[in-house]
Every structure is written in structure tokens, then in C-alpha cells.
N, C-alpha and C positions, 0 to 999 in steps of 0.2 A: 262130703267125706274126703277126706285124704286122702291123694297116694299113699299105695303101699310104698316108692321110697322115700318120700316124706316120714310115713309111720317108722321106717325101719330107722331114718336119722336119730327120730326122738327116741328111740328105745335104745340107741347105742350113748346118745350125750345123757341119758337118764343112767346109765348103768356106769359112766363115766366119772360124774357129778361126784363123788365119793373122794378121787382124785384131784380135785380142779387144786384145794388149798396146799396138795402135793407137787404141781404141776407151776404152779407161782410161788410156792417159796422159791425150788430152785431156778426161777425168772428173778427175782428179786436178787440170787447171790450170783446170776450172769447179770446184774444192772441191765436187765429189760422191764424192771418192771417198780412204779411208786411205792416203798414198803409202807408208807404211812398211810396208803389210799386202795390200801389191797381191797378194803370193806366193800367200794365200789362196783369190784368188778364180781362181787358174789351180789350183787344187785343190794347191797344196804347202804341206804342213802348217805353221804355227807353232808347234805344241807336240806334244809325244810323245803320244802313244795310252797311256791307263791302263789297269792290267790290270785284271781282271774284267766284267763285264756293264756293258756300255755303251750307255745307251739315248739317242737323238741327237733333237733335237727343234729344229723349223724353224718362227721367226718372223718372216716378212719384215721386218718393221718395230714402232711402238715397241706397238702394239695387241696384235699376235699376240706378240710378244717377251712384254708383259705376261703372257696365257694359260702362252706357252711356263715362263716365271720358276714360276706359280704350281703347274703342273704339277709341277716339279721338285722344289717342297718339298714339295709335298702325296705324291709318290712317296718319297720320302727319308722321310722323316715313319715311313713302312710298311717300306722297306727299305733300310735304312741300309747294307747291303755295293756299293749299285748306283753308278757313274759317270755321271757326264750330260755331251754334248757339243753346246750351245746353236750355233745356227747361225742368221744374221741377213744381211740384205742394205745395212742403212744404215746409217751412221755415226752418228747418234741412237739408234739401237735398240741400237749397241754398247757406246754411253754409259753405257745404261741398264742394260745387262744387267752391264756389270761395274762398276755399284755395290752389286750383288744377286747377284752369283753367293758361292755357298759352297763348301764345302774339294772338294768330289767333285763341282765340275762346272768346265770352263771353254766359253770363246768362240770361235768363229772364222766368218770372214764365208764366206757358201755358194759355192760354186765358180760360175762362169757355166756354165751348160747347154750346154756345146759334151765334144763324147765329149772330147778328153784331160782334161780339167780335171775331168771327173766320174771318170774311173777313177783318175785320182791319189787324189780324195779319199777313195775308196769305200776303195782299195788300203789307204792308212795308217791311216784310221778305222777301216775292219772293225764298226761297230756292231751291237747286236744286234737294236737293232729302229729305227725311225725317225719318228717321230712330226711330219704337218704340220700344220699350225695354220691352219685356215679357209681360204682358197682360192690361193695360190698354189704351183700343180703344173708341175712342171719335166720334161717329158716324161724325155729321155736323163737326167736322176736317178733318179728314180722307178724306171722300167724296167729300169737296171742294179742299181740295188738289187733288184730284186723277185729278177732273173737270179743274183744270189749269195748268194739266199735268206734275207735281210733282213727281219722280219716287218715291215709298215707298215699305220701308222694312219692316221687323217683326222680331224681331231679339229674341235668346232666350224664346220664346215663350214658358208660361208655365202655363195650365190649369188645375185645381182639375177638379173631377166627375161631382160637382155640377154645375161649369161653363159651361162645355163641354156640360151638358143636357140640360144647361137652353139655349146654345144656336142650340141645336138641335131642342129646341121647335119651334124655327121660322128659319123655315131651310132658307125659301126666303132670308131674313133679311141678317141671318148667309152666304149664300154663295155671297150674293153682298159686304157685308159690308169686308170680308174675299177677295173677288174677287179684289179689290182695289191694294191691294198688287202686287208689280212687283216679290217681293219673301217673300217667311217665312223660317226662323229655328227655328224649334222643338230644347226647354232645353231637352227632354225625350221623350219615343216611347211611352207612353200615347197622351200623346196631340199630336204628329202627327199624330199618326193613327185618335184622333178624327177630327184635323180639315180635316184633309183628307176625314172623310164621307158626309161632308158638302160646301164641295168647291171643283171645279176640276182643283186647283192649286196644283202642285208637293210641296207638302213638306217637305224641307230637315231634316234631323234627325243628327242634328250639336253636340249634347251633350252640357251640362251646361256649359254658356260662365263664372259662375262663379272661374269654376276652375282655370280661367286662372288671377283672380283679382290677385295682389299682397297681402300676409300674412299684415295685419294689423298692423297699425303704432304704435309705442308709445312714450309716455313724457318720454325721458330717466331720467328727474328728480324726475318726479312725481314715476314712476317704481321701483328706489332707493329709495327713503322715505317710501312706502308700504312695500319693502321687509326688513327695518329694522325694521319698526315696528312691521310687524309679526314675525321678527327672524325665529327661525326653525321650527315653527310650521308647519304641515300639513292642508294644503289648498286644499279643491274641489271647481266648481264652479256649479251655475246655471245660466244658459242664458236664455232670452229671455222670462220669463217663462210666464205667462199669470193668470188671478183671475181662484183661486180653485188648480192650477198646487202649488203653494205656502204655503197651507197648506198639501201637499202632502212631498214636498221639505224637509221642518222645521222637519217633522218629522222623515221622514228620517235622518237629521241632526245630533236630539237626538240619534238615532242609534246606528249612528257611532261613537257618542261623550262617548257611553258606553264603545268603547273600545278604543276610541283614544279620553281622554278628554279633550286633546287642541285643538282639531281639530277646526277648523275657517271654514264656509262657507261663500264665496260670492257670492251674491245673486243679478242677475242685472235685475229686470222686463224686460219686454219689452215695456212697456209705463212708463217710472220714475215717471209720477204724481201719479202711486200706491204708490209711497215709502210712502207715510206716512200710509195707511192702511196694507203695511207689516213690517211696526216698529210696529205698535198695535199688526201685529200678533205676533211678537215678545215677546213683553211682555206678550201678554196673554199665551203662552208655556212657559215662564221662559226662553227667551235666550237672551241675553242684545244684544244690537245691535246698530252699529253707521251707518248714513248715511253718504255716501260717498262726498254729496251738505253742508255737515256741517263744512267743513274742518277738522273734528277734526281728528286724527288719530286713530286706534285700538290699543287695549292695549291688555296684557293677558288675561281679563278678557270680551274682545269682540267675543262672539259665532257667530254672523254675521255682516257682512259686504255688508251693501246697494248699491250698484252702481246705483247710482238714475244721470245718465248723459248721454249725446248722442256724441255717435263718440269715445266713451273708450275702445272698443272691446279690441285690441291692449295690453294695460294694465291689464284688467281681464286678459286675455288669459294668459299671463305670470308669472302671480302669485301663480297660482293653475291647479290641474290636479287630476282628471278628470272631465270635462266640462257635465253637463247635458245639451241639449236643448233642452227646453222648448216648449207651443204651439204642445203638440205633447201625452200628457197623455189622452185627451178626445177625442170623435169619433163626438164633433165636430169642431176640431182643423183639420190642415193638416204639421205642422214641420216646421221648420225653419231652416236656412244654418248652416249645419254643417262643411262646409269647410273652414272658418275662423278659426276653432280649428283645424281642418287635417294638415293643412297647417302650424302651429306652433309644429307640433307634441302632440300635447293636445290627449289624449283620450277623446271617445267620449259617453255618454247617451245618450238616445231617450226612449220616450216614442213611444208603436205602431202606433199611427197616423200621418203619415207624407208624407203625398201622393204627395205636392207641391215641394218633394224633392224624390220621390220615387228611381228612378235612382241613385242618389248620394249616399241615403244612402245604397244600395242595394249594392253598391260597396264597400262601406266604413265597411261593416259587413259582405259580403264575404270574405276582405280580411282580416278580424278580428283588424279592428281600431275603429271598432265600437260596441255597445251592446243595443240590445234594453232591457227595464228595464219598467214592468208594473206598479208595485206598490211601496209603501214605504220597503218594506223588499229587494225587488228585486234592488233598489237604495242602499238602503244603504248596502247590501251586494257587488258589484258590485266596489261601492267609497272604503269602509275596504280592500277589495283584491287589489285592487289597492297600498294601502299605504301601505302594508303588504307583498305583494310581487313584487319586483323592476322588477325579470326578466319580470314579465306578463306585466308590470307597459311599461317598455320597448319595450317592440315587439308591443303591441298594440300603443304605437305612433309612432314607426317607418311605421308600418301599414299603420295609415291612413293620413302621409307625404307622403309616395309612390303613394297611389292610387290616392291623391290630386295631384301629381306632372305627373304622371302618366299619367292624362287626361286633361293636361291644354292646349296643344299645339293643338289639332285637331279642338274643337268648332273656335275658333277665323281664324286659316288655313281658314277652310270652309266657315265662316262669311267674313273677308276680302276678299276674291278672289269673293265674291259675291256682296258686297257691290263698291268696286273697278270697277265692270262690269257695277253696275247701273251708277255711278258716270262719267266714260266712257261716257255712251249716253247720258250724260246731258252738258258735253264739248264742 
């Protein structure tokens, strides 16, 4: 039997459901949403259901999409007769995934969580098992899957404080909606120990299946045109950064540009539709600054450099060292993946707040490829030693390549041989 707040969810998206084609048009005229693919997200299929073992795997977005991707070939890899049916919630993450999907898997975006849209989907996929990807659980999904005997996983599972509490508040809730699950792995011994007080499922404690992504791609032409137009100039970056992290950033910038006055910053938000409110901050500090959406290129006289684009990691990453990121200076931030810079050998910034990555970065700063950095003097000291002295500059990306490479092979071991077992009983 359900909780009653489970029951109450579904009685309020059943009475909602009415809405949903009201609630995406106007997503589609804010371009948040595919208008040619709306069909999907009311759960009516785009594409036929393939015969055989179809195993279905959910990444909200372009992070968990990443995992979702890597999963698939590493499954494929072992059993080549399996189908895969990728499911995503953004238009970026769709992007991504169908430049990487292969012959025996395709896309479609997740149905909204209201019951008709979930049993259409369920009805014409029929998958065999369902694999989610670190933390977003869709109650009426999940639950109807479980009801038509769906094996389902959890994979990389990774919960802040405020999540874990909020779903301690309805433990009922929490340990059925939790209880669904034929298995979970824990990204971090945070979140296993929490879901562990609230469910009497064993939870494995897998480590971040991120480690095991591949280092970030790049335009080897685009790459080439950047670095001759900055020539030898010294290059830092900021990733991911977030409103208010930015005028934190900038000034540190000035900093360092007191002792290194060619010094270039690029600067990548983590939502590009800031870039035009951090080219104002730009000028209001005196640093000229070109956007990266402008085509135009950096000259001598460009202080920063906007990476206002999605799926460019790859490229920043290689242009500059050392990498700040972002989402992670205020206490109510939790950090963002620092292992797409580990992994190129990039040195690495943090601000102290980064609980969504506690683990990684705890390794990543034990083994000294990492630094956490509070303020603007602690930045910009931190970027100047860097450029200043090569051997430090050195060991600390050697650093945190090791401990990235380090730990990539055991999440995925333990995930596979788990995933593999479900897949088994669904044969």
C-alpha cells in the first residue's frame, strides 16, 4: 500500500494532467522545450520499440546523460544482442546524446510525471529493466514501473544534506518510493549512509561513476584558432561559475593581472544566457571582454574571454590552467565536477562549498591536485603561484590525473556486474 504522501502526489499531478499541454506550450515560446517532440513528453512514442532486451536508462540532463551514454557502451561492449532506450529531460542533453548514440540504442525525452503520460510510455516501451542516474526520481514513473515488474536500478546516486533531510521528513514515502529499487549505488558514503536510514535496501557504496567518463572532447580546429590567437599569453579559467561567484572571479582577475598584465581569463557561466550580464560586469570593472557566441576572436587587448556555449568543456579545459570551479563560493551552492579538469591534468580551484561532490574532491585535495580558495585574494593568489612557479604548476596536475585515473575503474566494475545480474532475470 502507499503512503499517504505518495497517494496525495498522485492525486494532485492526476488533477494537474489537464494542464501539462498548457504548461509546454508556453516552455516551447521560452525555448525550453523541442516543439516537434512535445509528443514525447505526454509519453507518445517517437520511435517503435526494438525487439529483444531492452534496457532503458535515465539522465536528466547533459552530466547524468554523460554516465547514462557511458553506461551503454560499456553494457554493449559485454552484450552485444541488448537494445538501449536513452531518456533525457533537456534539449542540451538531447543534443548530446544523439551525437553518441550507436546502432542499438535510441532517444526520447522522459514523459512528465503525471499517470497518463507515464502509462503511455511504460505501455509502448515495455523495457526490461530501468536504470536512473544519480538523483532524479519521478514518483508515478518509478512506481508504475516497479507495478509491471520492471527490474530498476539507482545508479551513482548522489544526495546533498538538504535532499537527504527533506526526504527523511516522510520516511513512509522515502522508504517505499526508495524500496522500488532492485539495487542502488551510492556516488559517496554521504548519501549511502543516508539512504540507508530510511530504506532496508543494502546500499552499495560504488564511488563516482563520473570518474570513469572519458576526458572531454574538443574541435581540434576550433582549439588551434584560440591558441593562436592568445599566442603566449597566460591563461586561467573559471568553470561553471554561478550569479555573485562572477563578481568574485573578475576581481580576482584584476589581481593577478597586477602582476601578470597579459594574463586572459576565461570565464564559462554555467547557464550562458548570463553571458550578456557578465560582459556588463566587464565593463563596469574596466576589462574588455569578448563573447565566445560572437565569433569574433581575442586580441591582446582582451582581459576575458566568455564561453557562453554548451558542450565546450573539452576546449576551455585546454586552453588555460588553472581551472576555478564554480557553484561552490556560497553556503548555498554544493560544487560542481571537478574531474573533467583532473582528467586533462588541469589544476584545480574550489570554493568550500561542494558537498554534491564531497568525495571527489576530498581526494582530489588530499592528494594535492586540488586547492580550495575562499576569497578573492585566496584566488588570485593561488592562479599567480601557479604561473609563477611551473614545478608546483606541475605536480599539482599530475596530482589530480592520478587520483582521476586512479579511481575510475572500480564504480563502473561494481555498477556492471550489478546491472548485468538485473538484466539476467529479465532474460
Amino acid at each position: 500500500m502507499r503512503p499517504l504522501g505518495l497517494n496525495i502526489y498522485r492525486a494532485i499531478t492526476s488533477v494537474l494532467s489537464p494542464l501539462a499541454r498548457v504548461w509546454l506550450g508556453y516552455r516551447v515560446r521560452s525555448d525550453k522545450e523541442d516543439e516537434d517532440r512535445l509528443g514525447e513528453k505526454l509519453g507518445k512514442p517517437g520511435l517503435d520499440r526494438p525487439a529483444g532486451t531492452l534496457v532503458w536508462l535515465h539522465g536528466a540532463s547533459v552530466g547524468e546523460a554523460e554516465i547514462a551514454l557511458n553506461l551503454v557502451q560499456t553494457l554493449g561492449a559485454v552484450r552485444n544482442d541488448l537494445q538501449f532506450l536513452l531518456t533525457s529531460g533537456t534539449s542540451s542533453s538531447a543534443s548530446l546524446i544523439a551525437k553518441r548514440l550507436g546502432k542499438n540504442a535510441r532517444h526520447q525525452y522522459l514523459p512528465l510525471d503525471i499517470p497518463g503520460a507515464v502509462q503511455r510510455f511504460l505501455y509502448h516501451w515495455q523495457p526490461d529493466i530501468g536504470v536512473f542516474v544519480e538523483s532524479e526520481l519521478w514518483p508515478n514513473l518509478i512506481l508504475a514501473a516497479r507495478q509491471k515488474n520492471i527490474k530498476l536500478a539507482l545508479v551513482n546516486a548522489r544526495m546533498n544534506e538538504h535532499s537527504l533531510q527533506r526526504w527523511k521528513g516522510a520516511p513512509a514515502s522515502a522508504a517505499h518510493l526508495f524500496g522500488a529499487f532492485d539495487w542502488i549505488g551510492a556516488a559517496d558514503g554521504k548519501t549511502m549512509h543516508g539512504l540507508q536510514s530510511f530504506t532496508s535496501k543494502n546500499i552499495a557504496h560504488t564511488g563516482n561513476l563520473k570518474y570513469a567518463a572519458p576526458a572531454p572532447s574538443v574541435d581540434d580546429k576550433a582549439l588551434s584558432g584560440l591558441q593562436s590567437a592568445f599566442g603566449n599569453r597566460q591563461i586561467w579559467l573559471a568553470i561553471s561559475t554561478h550569479k555573485n561567484e562572477d563578481e568574485v572571479v573578475l576581481a580576482a582577475h584584476r589581481r593577478v593581472r597586477d602582476q601578470y598584465p597579459d594574463a586572459a581569463l576565461i570565464l564559462v557561466p554555467r547557464h550562458p544566457e548570463r553571458a550578456t550580464g557578465i560582459a556588463a560586469l566587464c565593463v563596469k570593472t574596466g576589462q574588455t571582454c569578448i563573447r565566445h557566441s560572437s565569433g569574433a576572436m581575442p586580441d591582446r587587448q582582451t582581459s576575458v574571454y566568455i564561453g557562453d556555449s554548451i558542450g565546450e568543456m573539452g576546449l576551455w579545459l585546454r586552453l588555460g590552467s588553472p581551472a576555478f570551479i564554480g557553484g561552490s563560493l556560497f553556503s548555498t551552492m554544493t560544487g560542481h565536477n571537478p574531474l573533467e579538469a583532473a582528467k586533462l591534468g588541469v589544476p584545480v580551484l574550489s570554493g568550500p562549498y561542494r558537498a554534491s561532490f564531497y568525495d571527489v574532491y576530498k581526494g582530489l585535495i588530499t592528494a594535492k591536485g586540488a586547492l580550495e580558495t575562499r576569497t578573492t585574494a585566496e584566488i588570485a593568489k593561488a592562479v599567480v603561484k601557479i604561473f609563477t612557479e611551473p614545478e608546483h604548476a606541475k605536480a599539482m596536475a599530475e596530482a589530480a590525473q592520478t587520483c582521476a585515473r586512479d579511481n575510475a575503474q572500480t564504480p563502473v566494475k561494481i555498477t556492471l556486474v550489478a546491472l548485468l545480474s538485473l538484466i539476467g532475470e529479465t532474460s
